[in-house]
KEBA-181890 format. One record per residue (C-alpha): chain; x, y, z. Coordinates in pm, whole numbers. Layout:
# residues N
<ch->A X->X Y->Y Z->Z>
...
This chain:
# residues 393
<ch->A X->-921 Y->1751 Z->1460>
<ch->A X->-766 Y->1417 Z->1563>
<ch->A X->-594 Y->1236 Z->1856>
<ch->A X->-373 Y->983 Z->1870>
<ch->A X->-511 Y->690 Z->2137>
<ch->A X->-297 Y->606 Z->2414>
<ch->A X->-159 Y->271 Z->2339>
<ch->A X->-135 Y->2 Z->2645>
<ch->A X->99 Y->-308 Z->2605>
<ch->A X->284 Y->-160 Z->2362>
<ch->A X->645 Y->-137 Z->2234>
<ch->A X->800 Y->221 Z->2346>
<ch->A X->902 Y->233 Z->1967>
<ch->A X->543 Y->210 Z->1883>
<ch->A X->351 Y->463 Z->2085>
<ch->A X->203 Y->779 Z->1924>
<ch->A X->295 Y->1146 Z->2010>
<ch->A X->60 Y->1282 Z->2312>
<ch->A X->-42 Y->1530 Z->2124>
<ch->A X->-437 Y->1538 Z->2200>
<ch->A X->-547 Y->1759 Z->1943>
<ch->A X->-456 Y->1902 Z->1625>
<ch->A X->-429 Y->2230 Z->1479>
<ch->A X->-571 Y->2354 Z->1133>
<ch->A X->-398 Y->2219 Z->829>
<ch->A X->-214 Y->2561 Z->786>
<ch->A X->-131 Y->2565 Z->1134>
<ch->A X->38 Y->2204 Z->1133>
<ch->A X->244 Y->2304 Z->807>
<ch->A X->375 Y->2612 Z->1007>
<ch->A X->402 Y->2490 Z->1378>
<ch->A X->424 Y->2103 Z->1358>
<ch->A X->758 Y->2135 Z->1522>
<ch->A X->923 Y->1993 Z->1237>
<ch->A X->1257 Y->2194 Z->1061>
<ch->A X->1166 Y->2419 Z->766>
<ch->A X->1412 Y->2420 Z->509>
<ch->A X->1455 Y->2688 Z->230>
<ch->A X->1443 Y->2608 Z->-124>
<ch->A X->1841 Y->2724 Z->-146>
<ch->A X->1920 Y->2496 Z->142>
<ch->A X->1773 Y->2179 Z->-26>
<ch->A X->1928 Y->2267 Z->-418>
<ch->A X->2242 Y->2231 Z->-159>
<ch->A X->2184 Y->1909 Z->-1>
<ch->A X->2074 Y->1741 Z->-301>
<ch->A X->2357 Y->1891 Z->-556>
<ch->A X->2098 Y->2143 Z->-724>
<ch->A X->1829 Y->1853 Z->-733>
<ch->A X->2071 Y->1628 Z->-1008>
<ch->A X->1926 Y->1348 Z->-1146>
<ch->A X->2220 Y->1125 Z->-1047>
<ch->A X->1999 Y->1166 Z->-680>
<ch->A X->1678 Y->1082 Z->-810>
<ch->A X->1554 Y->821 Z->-572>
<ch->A X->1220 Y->765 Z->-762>
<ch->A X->912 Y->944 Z->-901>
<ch->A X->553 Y->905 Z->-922>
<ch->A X->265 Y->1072 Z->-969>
<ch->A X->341 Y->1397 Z->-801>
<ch->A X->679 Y->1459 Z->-818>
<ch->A X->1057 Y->1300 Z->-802>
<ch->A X->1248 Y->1232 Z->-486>
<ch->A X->1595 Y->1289 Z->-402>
<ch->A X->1833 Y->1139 Z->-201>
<ch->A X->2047 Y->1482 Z->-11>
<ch->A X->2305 Y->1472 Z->255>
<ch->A X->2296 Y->1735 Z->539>
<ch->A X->2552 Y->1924 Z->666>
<ch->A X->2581 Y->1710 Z->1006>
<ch->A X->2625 Y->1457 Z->752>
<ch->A X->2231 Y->1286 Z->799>
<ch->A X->2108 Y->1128 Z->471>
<ch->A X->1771 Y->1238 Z->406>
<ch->A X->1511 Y->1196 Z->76>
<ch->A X->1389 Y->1505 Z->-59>
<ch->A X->1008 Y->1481 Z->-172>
<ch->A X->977 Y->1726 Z->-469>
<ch->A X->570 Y->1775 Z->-574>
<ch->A X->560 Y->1880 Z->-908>
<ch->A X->489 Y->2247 Z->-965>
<ch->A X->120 Y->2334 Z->-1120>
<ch->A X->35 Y->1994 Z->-1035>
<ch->A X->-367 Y->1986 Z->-913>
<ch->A X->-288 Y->1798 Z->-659>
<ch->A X->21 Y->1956 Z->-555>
<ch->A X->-111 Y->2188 Z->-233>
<ch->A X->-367 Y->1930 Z->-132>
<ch->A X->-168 Y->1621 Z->-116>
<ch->A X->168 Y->1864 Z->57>
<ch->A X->-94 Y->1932 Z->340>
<ch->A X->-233 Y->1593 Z->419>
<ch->A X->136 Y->1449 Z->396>
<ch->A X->234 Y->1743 Z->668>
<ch->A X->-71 Y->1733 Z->840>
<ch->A X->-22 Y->1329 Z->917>
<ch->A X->316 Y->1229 Z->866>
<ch->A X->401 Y->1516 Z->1130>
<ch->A X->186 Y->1357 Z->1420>
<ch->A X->247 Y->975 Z->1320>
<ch->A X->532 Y->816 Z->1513>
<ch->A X->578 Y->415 Z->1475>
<ch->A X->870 Y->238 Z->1383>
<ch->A X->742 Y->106 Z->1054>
<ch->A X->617 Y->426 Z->954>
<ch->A X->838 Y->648 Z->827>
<ch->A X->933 Y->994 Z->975>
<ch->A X->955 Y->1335 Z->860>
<ch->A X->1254 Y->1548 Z->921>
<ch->A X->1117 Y->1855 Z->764>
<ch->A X->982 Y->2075 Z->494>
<ch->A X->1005 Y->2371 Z->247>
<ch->A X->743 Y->2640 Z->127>
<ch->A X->865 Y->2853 Z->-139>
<ch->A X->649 Y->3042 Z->-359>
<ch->A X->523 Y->2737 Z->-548>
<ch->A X->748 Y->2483 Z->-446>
<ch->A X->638 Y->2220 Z->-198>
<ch->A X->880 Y->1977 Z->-86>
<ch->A X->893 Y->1714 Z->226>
<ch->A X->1208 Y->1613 Z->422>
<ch->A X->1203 Y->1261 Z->548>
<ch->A X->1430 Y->1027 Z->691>
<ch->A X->1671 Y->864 Z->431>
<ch->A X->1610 Y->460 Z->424>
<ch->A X->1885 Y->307 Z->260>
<ch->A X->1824 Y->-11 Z->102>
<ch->A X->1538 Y->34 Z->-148>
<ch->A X->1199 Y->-73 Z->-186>
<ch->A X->1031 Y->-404 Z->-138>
<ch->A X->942 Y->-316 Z->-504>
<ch->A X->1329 Y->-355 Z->-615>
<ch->A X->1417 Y->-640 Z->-457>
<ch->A X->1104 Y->-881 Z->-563>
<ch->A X->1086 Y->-719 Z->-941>
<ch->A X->1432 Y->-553 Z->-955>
<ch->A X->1582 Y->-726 Z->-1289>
<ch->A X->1964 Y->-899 Z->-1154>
<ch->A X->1833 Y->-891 Z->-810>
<ch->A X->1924 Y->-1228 Z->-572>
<ch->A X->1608 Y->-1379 Z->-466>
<ch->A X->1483 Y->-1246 Z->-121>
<ch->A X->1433 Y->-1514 Z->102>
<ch->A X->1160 Y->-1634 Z->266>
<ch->A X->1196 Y->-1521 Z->648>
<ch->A X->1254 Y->-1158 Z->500>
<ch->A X->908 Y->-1168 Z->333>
<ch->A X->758 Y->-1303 Z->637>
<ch->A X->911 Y->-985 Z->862>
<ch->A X->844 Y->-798 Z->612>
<ch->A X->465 Y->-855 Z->580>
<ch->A X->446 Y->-854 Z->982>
<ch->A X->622 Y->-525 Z->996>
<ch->A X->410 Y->-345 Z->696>
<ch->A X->89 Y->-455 Z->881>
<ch->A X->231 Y->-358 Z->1191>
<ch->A X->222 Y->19 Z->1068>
<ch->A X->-129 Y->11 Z->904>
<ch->A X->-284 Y->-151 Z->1187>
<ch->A X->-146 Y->141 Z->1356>
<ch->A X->-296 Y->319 Z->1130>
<ch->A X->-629 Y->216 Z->1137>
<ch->A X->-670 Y->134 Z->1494>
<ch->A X->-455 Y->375 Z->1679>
<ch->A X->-505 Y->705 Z->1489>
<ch->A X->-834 Y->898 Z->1590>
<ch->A X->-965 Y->941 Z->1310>
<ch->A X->-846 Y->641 Z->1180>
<ch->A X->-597 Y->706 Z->868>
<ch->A X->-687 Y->543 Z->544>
<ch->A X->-329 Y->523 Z->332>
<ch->A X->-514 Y->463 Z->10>
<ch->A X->-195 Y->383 Z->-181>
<ch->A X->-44 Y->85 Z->-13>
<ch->A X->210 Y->-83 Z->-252>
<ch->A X->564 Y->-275 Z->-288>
<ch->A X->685 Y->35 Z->-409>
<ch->A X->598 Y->264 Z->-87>
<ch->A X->736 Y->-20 Z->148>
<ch->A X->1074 Y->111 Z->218>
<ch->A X->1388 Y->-132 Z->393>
<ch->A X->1695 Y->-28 Z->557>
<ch->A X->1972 Y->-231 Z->595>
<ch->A X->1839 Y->-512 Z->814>
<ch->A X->1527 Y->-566 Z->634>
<ch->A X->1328 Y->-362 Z->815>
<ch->A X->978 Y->-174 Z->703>
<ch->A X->913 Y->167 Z->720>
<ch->A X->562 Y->182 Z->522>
<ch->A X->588 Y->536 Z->283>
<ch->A X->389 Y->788 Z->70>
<ch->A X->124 Y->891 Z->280>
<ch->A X->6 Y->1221 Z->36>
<ch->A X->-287 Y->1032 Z->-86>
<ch->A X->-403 Y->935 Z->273>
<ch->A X->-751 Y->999 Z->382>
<ch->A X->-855 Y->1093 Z->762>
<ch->A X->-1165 Y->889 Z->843>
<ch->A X->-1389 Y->1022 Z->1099>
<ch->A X->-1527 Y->671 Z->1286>
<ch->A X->-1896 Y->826 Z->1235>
<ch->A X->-1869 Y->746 Z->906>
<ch->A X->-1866 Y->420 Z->723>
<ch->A X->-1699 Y->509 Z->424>
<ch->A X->-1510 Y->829 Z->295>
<ch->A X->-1657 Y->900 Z->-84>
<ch->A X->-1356 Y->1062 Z->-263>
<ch->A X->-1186 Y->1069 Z->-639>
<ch->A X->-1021 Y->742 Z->-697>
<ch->A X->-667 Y->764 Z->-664>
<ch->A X->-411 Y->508 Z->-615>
<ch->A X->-189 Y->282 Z->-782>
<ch->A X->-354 Y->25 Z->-1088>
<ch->A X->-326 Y->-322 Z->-964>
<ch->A X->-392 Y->-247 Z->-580>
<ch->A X->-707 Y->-48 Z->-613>
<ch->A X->-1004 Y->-225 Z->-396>
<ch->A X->-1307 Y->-291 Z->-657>
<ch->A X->-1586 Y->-110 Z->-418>
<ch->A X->-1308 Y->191 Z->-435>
<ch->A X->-1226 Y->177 Z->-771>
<ch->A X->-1610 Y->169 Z->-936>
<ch->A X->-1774 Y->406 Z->-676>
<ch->A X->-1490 Y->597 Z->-489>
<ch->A X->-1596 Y->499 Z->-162>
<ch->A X->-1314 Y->426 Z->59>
<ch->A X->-1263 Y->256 Z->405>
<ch->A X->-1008 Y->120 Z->559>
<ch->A X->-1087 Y->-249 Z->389>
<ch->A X->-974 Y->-44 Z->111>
<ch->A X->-627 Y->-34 Z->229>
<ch->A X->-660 Y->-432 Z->351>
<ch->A X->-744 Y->-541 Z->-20>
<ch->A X->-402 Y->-356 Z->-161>
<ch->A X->-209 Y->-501 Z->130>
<ch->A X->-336 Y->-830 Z->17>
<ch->A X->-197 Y->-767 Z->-313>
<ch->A X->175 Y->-710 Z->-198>
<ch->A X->138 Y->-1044 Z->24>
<ch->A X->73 Y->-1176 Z->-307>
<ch->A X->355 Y->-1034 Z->-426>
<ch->A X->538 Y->-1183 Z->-149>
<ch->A X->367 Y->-1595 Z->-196>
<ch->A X->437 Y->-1562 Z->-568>
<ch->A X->725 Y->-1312 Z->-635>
<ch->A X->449 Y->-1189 Z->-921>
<ch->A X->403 Y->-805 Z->-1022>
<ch->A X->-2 Y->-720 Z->-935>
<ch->A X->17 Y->-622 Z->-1324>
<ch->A X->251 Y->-848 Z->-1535>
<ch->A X->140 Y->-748 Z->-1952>
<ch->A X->396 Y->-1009 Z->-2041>
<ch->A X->162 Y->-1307 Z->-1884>
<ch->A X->-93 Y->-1473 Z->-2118>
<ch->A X->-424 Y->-1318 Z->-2191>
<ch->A X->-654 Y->-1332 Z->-1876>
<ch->A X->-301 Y->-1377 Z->-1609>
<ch->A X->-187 Y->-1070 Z->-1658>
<ch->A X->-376 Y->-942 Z->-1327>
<ch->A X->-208 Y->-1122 Z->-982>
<ch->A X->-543 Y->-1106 Z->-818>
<ch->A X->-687 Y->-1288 Z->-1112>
<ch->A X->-443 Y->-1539 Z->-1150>
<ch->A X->-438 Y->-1629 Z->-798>
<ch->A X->-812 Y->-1638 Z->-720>
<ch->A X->-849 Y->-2038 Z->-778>
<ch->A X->-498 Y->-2115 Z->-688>
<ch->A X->-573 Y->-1956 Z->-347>
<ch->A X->-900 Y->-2196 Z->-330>
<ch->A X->-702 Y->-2496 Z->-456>
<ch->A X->-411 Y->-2410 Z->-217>
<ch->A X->-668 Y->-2365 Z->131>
<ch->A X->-886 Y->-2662 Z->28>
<ch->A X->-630 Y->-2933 Z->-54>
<ch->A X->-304 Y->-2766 Z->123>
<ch->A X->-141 Y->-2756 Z->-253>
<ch->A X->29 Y->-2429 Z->-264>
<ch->A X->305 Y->-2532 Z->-550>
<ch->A X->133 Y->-2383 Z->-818>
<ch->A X->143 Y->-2043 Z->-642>
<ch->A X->456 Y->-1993 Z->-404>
<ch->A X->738 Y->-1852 Z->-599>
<ch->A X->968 Y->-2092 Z->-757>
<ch->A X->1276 Y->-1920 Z->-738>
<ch->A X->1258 Y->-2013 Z->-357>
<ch->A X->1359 Y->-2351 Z->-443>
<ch->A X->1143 Y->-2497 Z->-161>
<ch->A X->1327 Y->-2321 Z->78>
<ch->A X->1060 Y->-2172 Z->318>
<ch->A X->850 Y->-2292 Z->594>
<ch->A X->486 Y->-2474 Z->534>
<ch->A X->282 Y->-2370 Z->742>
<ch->A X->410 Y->-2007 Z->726>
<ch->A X->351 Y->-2035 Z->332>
<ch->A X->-10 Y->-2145 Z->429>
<ch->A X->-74 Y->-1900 Z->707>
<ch->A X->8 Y->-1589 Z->431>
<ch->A X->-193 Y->-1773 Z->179>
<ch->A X->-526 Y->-1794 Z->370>
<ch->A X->-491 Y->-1393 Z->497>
<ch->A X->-364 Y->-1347 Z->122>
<ch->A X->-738 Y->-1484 Z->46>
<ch->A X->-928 Y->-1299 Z->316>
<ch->A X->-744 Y->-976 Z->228>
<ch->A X->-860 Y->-988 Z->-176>
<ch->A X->-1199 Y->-1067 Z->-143>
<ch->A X->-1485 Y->-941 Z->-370>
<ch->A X->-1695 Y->-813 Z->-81>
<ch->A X->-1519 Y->-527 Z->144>
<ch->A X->-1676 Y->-576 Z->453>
<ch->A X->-1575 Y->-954 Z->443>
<ch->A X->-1207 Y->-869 Z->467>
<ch->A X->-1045 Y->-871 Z->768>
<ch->A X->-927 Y->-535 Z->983>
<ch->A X->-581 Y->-486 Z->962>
<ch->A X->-561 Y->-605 Z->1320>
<ch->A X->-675 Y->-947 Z->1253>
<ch->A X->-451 Y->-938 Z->941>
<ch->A X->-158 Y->-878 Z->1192>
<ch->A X->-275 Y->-1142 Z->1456>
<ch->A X->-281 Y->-1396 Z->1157>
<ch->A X->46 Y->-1303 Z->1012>
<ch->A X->264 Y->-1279 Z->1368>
<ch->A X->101 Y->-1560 Z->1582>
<ch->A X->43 Y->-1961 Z->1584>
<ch->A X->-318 Y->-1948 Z->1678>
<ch->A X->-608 Y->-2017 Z->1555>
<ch->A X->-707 Y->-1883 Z->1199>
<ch->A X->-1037 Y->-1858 Z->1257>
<ch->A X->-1029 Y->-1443 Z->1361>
<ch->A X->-925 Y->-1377 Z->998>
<ch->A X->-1193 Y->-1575 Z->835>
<ch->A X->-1452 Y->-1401 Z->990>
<ch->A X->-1686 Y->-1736 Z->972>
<ch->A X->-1639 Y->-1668 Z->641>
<ch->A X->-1553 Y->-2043 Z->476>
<ch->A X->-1409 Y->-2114 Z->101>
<ch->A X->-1669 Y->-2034 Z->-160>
<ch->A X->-1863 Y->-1768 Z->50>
<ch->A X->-1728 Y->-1495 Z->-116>
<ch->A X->-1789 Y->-1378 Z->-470>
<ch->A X->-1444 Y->-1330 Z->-632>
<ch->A X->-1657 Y->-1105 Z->-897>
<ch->A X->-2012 Y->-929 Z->-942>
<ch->A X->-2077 Y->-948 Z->-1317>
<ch->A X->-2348 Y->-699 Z->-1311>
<ch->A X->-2305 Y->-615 Z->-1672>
<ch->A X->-2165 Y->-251 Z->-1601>
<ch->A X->-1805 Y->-387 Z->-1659>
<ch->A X->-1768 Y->-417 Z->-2061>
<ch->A X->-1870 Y->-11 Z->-2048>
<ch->A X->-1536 Y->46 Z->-1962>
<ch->A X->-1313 Y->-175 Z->-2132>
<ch->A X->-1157 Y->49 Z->-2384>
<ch->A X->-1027 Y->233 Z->-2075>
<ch->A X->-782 Y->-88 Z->-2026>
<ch->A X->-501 Y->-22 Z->-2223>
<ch->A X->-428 Y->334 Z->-2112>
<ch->A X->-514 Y->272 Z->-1807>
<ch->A X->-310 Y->-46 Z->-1751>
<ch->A X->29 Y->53 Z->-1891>
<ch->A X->328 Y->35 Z->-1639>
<ch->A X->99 Y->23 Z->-1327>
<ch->A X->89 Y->363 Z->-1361>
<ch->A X->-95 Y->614 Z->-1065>
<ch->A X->-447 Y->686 Z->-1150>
<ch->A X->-769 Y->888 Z->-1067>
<ch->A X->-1104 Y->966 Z->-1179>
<ch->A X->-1411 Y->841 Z->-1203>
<ch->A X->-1416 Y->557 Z->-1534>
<ch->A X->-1099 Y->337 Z->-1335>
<ch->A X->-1091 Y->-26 Z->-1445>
<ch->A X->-999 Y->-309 Z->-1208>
<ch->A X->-832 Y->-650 Z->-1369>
<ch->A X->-1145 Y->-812 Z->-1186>
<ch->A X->-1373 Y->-655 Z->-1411>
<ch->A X->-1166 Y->-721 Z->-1724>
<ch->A X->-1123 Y->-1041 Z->-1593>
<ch->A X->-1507 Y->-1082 Z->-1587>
<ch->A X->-1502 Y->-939 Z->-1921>
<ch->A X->-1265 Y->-1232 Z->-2087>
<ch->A X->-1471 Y->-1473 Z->-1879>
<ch->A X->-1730 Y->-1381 Z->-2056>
<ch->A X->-1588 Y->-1348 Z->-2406>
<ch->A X->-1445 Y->-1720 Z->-2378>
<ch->A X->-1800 Y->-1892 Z->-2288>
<ch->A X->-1627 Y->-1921 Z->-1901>
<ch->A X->-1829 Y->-1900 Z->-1584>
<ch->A X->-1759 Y->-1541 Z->-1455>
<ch->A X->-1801 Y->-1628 Z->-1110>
<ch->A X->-1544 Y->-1764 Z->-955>
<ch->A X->-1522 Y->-1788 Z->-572>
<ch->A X->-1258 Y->-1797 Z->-265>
């Protein structure tokens, strides 16, 4: 049962549904007040679901791009039949997505039970993923006040997540690749079927790792506990993404750079100690972005990817940092440069390092219990090459 809070000073395009309670998860699939679709109606909209409309696919099924018959463009969400996961994560999509309404979240139009297809209906969002246009190969190079907005409008909808959702809604797969743009560069954060609801009794949800290699928070990844610094540590990632223009997982960077967090832990303490950022702001930018916005998204960059979750900011502070002028202080948490261990080599890490390569390939979607972070394989080279496997931020 959950409530959405009622918001005061907000935007009107920001405030949640009224709704003060919610039904049972079979109840919200059936009378969420969203459209239900048959099975014959989507083949229809999306051309007999042809691959010429495949949108994307992941981990649970492919999504199409269909056109209704008032002419609407929406994307089709197809989970893959048999899949374990298939029922569960179809629920908690429905069961969220249908009482979340923010303007960087995106919305669902509608959905389709049919024997033992599951599919999800949401609003079409035209231009792509944040995903394509930093990685995309041929792409032009996306400017620098579109990454800001960007990053202000993702952490817009997760602090709305976190703070204005009762229980508070843990995305657990926050990624480039579920930030959706339309045409003006605005967010619309996606993908919510691996979300967990967090009761605020609790300090941390225990749960089978799941998520996307490259983004996974090392508390979540090693022991499965999840909380919404979870979600803060991936979100660092993609404003990593953003400073450096790097993939989180790049196999064609030398040995010990392929991981972004790696690679960017002492560049992040050379850049807020000595206000040297060239080494890690991306260089086809050609200088052509603002200082002290660089540096602003550098230092919550830092706070976001540290070692220790409860040393990370909220997602609130995250946003304060990323959309004001003030002082920086709130995201540091007191918390000054070398106070937080970038790694805990505790010796458990080389158990798992065969796991890498599997693992690792194409940032692929993973779950279970032996996951692999780059920060332990990172501690593992350190301590193959004689380094110090400690490094700090």
């Amino acid at each position: 049962m959950w409530r959405l809070k009622n918001q005061k000073k907000k935007e009107t395009a920001d405030s949640p549904s009224s709704s003060p309670t919610a039904p049972s998860v079979d109840s919200a699939v059936m009378g969420s007040g969203q459209t239900h679709f048959t099975y014959e109606e989507l083949e229809d909209i999306t051309e007999g679901f042809s691959k010429q409309n495949i949108l994307g696919e992941g981990g649970f099924g492919c999504v199409y791009k269909g056109k209704l018959k008032d002419g609407k463009l929406v994307a089709v969400k197809q989970l893959k039949v048999g899949s374990g996961q298939g029922d569960r994560e179809f629920k908690a999509e429905v069961e969220i997505i249908s009482r979340v309404h923010h303007r960087h979240l995106v919305s669902l139009v509608g959905y389709c039970i049919a024997d033992s297809e599951r599919l999800l209906i949401y609003e079409y969002v035209p231009n792509q993923t944040l995903e394509h246009h930093l990685h995309g190969k041929g792409r032009p190079v996306l400017e620098w006040a579109r990454r800001v907005r960007i990053a202000i409008g993702s952490a817009k909808g997760l602090a709305y997540l976190h703070e204005d959702c009762h229980p508070k809604i843990i995305h657990r797969d926050i990624k480039s690749a579920n930030i959706l743009l339309d045409d003006e560069f605005e967010v619309q954060v996606a993908d919510f079927g691996l979300a967990k609801v967090n009761d605020t009794t609790q300090t941390h949800v225990s749960t089978r790792v799941m998520g996307t290699f490259g983004y996974l928070a090392p508390e979540y990844a090693q022991s499965g506990q999840l909380t919404d610094r979870s979600d803060v540590f991936s979100f660092g990632v993609v404003l990593l993404e953003l400073i450096t223009g790097r993939k989180p997982v790049d196999r064609n960077q030398p040995l010990g750079e392929e991981s972004l967090v790696g690679w960017a832990r002492p560049l992040l303490k050379k850049a807020i100690e000595t206000g040297d950022f060239s080494e890690l702001v991306d260089r086809r930018l050609e200088k052509h972005y603002v200082k002290n916005e660089v540096f602003r998204m550098i230092e919550t960059a830092a706070a976001c990817v540290r070692y220790s979750g409860p040393k990370r900011p909220r997602m609130v502070q995250v946003l304060r940092a990323l959309d004001s002028e003030g002082d920086m202080g709130d995201i540091c948490n007191g918390i000054k440069v070398g106070q937080s261990s970038a790694c805990d080599d505790s010796g458990q890490n080389h158990s798992v390092i065969k796991d890498v390569g599997s693992i690792g390939r194409g940032g692929m979607v993973v779950s279970g219990v032996r996951v692999v972070t780059r920060l332990m394989v990172d501690a593992y080279h350190n301590r193959h090459e004689g380094k110090k496997a400690e490094r700090r931020i």
